[in-house]
C-alpha positions in Angstrom: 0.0 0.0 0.0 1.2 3.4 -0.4 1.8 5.7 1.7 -0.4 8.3 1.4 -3.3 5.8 0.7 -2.6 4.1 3.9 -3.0 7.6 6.0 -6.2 7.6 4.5 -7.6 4.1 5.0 -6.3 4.2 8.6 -8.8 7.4 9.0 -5.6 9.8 10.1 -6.3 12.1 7.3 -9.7 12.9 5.6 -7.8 13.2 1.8 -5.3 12.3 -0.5 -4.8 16.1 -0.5 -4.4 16.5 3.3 -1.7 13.2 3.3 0.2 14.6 0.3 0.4 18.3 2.4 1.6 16.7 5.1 4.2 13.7 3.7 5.4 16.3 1.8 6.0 18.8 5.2 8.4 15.5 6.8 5.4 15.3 9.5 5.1 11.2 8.6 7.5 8.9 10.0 8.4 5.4 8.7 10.0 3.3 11.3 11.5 6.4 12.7 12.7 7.9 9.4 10.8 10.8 7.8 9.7 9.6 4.5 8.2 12.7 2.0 7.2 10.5 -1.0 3.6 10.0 -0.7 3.9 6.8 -3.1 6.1 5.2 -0.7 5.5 1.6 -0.8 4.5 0.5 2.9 5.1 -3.2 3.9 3.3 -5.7 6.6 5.9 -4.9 10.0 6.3 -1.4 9.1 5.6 1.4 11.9 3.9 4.7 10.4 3.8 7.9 12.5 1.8 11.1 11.9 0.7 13.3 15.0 2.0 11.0 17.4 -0.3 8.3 16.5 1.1 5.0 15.3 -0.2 2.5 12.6 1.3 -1.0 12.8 1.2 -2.3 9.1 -0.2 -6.0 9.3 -0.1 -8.3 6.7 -3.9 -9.6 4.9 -5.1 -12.4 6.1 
């Protein structure tokens, strides 16, 4: 999933607007390293961080 999609299916941010805003600002973390490309791919494992709330990336079942 990318990035900026995952902000919005996690219900962080309301838009693809709003994540691309604020990726693009270094306000998202991946596993503790900013990361400003809102097409990041994001893997099962990985820790995203936005306004000190954090999404643990699982895998689909």
């Amino acid at each position: 999933m990318r990035l900026g999609d995952l902000l919005k299916a996690a219900g962080v941010l309301q838009t693809g607007g709003e994540a691309k805003q604020v990726i693009q600002a270094g306000e998202v973390k991946v596993d503790g390293a900013v990361r400003t490309e809102r097409g990041a791919k994001i893997r099962a494992g990985q820790i995203v961080t936005y306004a000190g709330k954090e999404i643990q990336v699982e895998a689909k079942a």
